[in-house]
N, C-alpha and C positions, 0 to 999 in steps of 0.2 A: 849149547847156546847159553849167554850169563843171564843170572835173574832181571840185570836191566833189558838187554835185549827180549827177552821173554814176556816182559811188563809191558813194554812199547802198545797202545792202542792199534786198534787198523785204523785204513781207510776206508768210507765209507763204504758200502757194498762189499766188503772183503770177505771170501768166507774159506781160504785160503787155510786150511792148517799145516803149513810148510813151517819147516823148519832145519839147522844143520843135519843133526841125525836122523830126523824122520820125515823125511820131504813126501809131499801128497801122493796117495797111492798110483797105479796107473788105473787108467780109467776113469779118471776125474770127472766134475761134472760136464763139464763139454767135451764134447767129440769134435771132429774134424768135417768141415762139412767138404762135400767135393766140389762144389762150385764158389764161387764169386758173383758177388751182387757187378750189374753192370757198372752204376758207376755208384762206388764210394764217397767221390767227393761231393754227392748232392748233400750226405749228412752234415755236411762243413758248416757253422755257421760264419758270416761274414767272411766267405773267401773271395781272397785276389790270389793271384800269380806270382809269386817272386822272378823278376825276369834273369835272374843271375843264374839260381839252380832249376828253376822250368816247376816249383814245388806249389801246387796248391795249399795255402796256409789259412787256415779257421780254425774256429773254436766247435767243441764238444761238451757237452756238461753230461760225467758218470756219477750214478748216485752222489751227488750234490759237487759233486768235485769237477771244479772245469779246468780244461785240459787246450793247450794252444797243439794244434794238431798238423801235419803236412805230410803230402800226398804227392808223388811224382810220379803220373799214371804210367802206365809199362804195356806190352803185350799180353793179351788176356789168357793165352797158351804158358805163361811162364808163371809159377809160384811166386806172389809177393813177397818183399822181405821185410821186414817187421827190423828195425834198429833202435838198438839202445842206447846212449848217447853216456859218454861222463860224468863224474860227479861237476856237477854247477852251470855246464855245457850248454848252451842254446842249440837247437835244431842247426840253425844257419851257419856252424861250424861244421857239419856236415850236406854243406850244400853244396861243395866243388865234387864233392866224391857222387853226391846221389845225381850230381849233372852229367857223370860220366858213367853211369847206369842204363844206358840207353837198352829199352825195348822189356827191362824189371823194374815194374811197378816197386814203392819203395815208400812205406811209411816209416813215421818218427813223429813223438811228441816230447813236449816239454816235460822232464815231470815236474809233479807240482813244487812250487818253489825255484823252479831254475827258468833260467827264460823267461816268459812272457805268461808262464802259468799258475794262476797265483798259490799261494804254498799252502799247505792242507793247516786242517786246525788242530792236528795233532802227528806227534812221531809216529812212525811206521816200522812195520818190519819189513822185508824183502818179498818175503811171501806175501804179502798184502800186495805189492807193486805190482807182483808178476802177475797177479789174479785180477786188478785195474785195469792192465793192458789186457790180458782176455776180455777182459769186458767191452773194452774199445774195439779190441775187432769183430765180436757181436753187433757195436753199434754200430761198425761202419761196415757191416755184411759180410767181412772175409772169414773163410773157411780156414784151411789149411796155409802155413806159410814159413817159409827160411827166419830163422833168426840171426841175427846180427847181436853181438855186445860188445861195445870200447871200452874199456878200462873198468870205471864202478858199472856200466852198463855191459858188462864181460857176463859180472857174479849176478845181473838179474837177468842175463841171458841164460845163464846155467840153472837158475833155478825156476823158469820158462819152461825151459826145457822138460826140467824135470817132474814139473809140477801140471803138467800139460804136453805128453809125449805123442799121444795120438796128433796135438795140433802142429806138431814142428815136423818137419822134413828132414833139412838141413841146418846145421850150425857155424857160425863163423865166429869166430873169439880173438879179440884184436885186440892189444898191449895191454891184457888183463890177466887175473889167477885165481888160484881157489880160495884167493880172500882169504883177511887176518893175520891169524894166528900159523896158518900153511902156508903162507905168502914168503918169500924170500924178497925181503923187503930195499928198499933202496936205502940211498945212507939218511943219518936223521937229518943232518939241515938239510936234503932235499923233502923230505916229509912233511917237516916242520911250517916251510913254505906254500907244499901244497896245501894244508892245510886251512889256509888263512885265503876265503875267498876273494880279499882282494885285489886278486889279479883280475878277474873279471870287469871290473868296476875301475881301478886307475890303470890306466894305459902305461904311464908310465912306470909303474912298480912293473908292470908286466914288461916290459921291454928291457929293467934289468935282470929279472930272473927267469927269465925264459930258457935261456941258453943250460940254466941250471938244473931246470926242473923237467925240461923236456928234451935238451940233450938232440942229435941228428942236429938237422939242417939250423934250426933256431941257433946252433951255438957260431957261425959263421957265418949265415947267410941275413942280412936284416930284411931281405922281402920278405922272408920267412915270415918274421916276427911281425912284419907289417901286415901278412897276409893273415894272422893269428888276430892281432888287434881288431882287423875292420870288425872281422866276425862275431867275436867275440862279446855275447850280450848279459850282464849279468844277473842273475836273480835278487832272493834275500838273503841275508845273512842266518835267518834261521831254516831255510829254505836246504840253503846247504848244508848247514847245521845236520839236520832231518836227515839226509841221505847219508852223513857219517855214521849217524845212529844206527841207520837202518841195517848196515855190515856188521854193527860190534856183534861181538860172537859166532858168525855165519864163517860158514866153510862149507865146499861141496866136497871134498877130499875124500868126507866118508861115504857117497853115492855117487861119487863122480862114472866108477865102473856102471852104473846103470845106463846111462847114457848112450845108447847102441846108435845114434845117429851118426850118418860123414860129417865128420866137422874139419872144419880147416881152422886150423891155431896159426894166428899172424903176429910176425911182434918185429921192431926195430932190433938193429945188433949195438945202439946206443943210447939205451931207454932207463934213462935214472932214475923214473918213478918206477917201473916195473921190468927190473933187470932179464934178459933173457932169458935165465934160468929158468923162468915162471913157465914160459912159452914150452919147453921143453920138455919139465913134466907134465904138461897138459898134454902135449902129443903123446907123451910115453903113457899116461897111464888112460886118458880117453879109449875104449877100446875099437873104434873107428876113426881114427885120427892123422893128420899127418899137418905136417908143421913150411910154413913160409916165411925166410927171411927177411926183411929189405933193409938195404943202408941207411939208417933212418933214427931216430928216436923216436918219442911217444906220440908223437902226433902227422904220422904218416900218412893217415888217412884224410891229413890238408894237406901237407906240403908234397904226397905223390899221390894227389888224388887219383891222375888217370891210371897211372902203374899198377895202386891199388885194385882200384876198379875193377881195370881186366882180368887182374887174378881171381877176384870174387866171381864175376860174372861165369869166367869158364868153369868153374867148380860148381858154381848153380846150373851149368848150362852141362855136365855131366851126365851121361847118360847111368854108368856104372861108376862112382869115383874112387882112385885111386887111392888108398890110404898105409898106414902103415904096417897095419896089420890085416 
């Protein structure tokens, strides 16, 4: 990790000492509980319904940090799954996919600074984040549950993971890598662009470089890119800023072998921010892993939400799952 990244403050309540090479031991301080509180979303504050994705959305306040929070109640027999969303990503990018989640309950929050959650008062590391989210599912009574990670929510799903093995199950890792420096990275002026949260915020900046940066359907299809826009809600600029931060120097690469959980590695076969190659070595070197393609670029998990779905769901709905090794 570089001495900036090492410097970075936490979040509040953080007590996290994760890091690239020395990720928290196992046995951390929470365990897995076996059950689930009945209902989660009574902790919501100010929830409604989103009638589009069926997602209960409130607010939370952890150690001083509030958090816009959503809840797509599920069957009480199946593992919730806990999703990590993008760098700068709103929840409600992920509302057509958790709509077609029928019968797995399905949380997701803002982090701070993206969405509708407002952005912390100071930079963060990864290991901070991932120990946030444990704290949120204390506060909203879950025990044990699936993790999910897209893209920047890939490397704080791997390090969830890691940093808290007893509470994961299963894993899903979707157009993401082992971050940085291990990353096989896409070309610069598609970096370049992502970089610049703009798109979030002008529609139409987004509408020209979408095709660019996200590659599949976006680059021919403008529902696509219409169905990208609606969603599409954006934070702050330092908000996003904070989550670049929070990767400089991280990599799972060196503990990725610890990692004995079924994971399913998902990724587009036309993903210019995170070329397949990524998706590949995650299967190959995860040692319970096995890999799914779809015809797609980076944001598959909009524009094939149901497709997606169903291949999640049946992998969580596995009795023994198939893997590579």
């Amino acid at each position: 990790m570089s001495a900036l990244s090492a410097a970075l403050p936490r979040l509040p309540k953080s007590k996290s000492t994760g890091s690239t090479s020395q990720p928290r031991a196992r046995g951390a301080r929470r365990k897995a509980a076996s059950t689930t509180v009945s209902n989660p979303v009574e902790h919501l504050q100010d929830a409604y319904v989103d009638p589009t994705s069926g997602m209960h959305i409130g607010t939370v306040t952890i150690g001083g940090q509030q958090l816009r929070v959503g809840i797509r109640p599920g069957a009480a027999n199946m593992k919730p799954l806990l999703v990590f969303n993008g760098i700068g990503a709103n929840m409600e990018l992920a509302g057509p996919f958790m709509r077609e989640m029928p019968g797995i309950e399905t949380i997701i929050f803002d982090v701070p600074g993206a969405g509708k959650s407002p952005e912390p008062k100071a930079p963060y590391r990864i290991s901070s984040m991932a120990s946030l989210a444990a704290d949120l599912l204390d506060h909203l009574g879950y025990g044990q549950v699936d993790v999910m990670g897209v893209s920047w929510g890939g490397g704080l799903a791997q390090q969830f993971t890691i940093q808290y093995p007893q509470r994961v199950r299963r894993v899903i890792l979707a157009a993401t890598s082992m971050g940085g420096h291990t990353m096989v990275p896409g070309h610069p002026r598609v970096l370049m662009k992502m970089a610049n949260p703009r798109r979030y915020i002008d529609k139409g900046y987004m509408k020209r470089i979408a095709p660019d940066i996200y590659g599949g359907e976006l680059r021919s299809n403008p529902e696509a890119i219409k169905l990208f826009t609606q969603h599409a809600r954006g934070g702050t600029k330092r908000g996003y800023q904070y989550q670049m931060l929070a990767m400089l120097g991280w990599s799972s690469l060196p503990w990725l072998w610890r990692i004995k959980h079924a994971t399913l590695v998902m990724a587009g076969n036309d993903d210019p921010l995170v070329p397949l190659i990524n998706a590949r070595l995650h299967a190959f070197l995860l040692p319970h892993a096995r890999l799914h393609v779809l015809e797609d670029g980076h944001l598959f998990l909009l524009t094939q939400a149901k497709q997606t779905a169903d291949v999640i769901s049946d992998f969580l709905r596995e009795v023994n799952p198939q893997t590579w090794r």
